[in-house]
N, C-alpha and C positions, 0 to 999 in steps of 0.2 A: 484587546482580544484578538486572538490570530485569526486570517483567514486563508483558507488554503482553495488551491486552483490545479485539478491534475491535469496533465496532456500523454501524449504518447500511446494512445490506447489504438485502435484501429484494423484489421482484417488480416489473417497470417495466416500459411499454411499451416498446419500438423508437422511438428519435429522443428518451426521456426522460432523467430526470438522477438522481444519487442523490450524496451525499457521504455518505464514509467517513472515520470516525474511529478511530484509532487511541490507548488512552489509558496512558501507562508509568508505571507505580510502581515502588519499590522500591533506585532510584538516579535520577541525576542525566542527565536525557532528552539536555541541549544534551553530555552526553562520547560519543553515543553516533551514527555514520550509519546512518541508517534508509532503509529501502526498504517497497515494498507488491510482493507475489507475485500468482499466481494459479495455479490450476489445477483446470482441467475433466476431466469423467469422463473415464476412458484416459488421459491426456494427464498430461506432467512439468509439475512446476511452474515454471511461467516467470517472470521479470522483467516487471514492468511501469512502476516508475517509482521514481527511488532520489533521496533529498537529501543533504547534507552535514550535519555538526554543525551547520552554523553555520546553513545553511541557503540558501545563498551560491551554491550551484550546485547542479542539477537534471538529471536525466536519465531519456529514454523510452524506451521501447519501440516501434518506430514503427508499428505498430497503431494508436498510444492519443495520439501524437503532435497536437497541433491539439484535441483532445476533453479526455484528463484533463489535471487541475493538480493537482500533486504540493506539500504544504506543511507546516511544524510552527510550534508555539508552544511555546516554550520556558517560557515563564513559566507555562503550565498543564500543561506536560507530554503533549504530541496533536501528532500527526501526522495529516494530510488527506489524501484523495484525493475530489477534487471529479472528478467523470463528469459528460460530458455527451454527446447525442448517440448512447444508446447504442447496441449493436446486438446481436443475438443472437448470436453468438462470443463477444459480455463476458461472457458467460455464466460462470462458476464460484465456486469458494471463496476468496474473496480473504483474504490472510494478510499481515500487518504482520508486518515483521523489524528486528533491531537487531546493530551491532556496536560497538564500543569501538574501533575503530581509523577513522582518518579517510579517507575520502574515497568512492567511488560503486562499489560491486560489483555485477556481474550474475548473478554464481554462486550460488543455494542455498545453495552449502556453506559459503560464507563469513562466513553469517550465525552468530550463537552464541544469539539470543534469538526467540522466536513466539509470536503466538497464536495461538487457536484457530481461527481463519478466522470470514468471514463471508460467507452465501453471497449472493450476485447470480444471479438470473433475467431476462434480457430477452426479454418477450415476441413473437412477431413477428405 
């Protein structure tokens, strides 16, 4: 069973950048589609940007549409979320997810793997 460990998250100004990494052990990263979450205080956790195994197709949230790039490497086992641009609504605890089954979920529930989040503050 994978387990995933995100870092990169931390305090930025409004219009700044930060990349997040996402890193899996424990199985084999390219059997598994992965997504990045988010969710701020009050608020469910949303979808913000989901890849394939393979890594072949991509998909946003359109908030985050034109700003993030969603990517993995398979040969070091990480998943990306390159930000740019940010703005005070990026605001939350960003969560890297994994499933075993192929193709692009937006549902929570459908994920089987997490980590602990990491949190983003964009200053304004």
């Amino acid at each position: 069973q994978v387990q995933l460990v995100e870092s990169g998250g931390g305090l930025v100004l409004t219009g700044g950048s930060l990349r997040l990494s996402c890193a899996a052990s424990g199985g084999t990263f390219s059997m598994y589609s992965t997504a990045w979450f988010r969710q701020a205080p009050g608020k469910e956790r949303a979808f913000v940007a989901g890849i394939t195994w393979s890594g072949g197709t991509t998909s946003y949230e359109d908030s985050v549409k034109g700003r993030f790039t969603i990517s993995r490497d398979n040969a070091k086992n990480t998943m990306y979320l390159q930000m740019n641009s940010l703005k005070p609504e990026d605001t939350a605890v960003y969560y890297c997810a994994a499933v075993s089954i192929k193709g692009i979920y937006r549902n929570y529930a459908n994920y089987d793997y997490w980590g602990q989040g990491t949190q983003v503050t964009v200053s304004s």
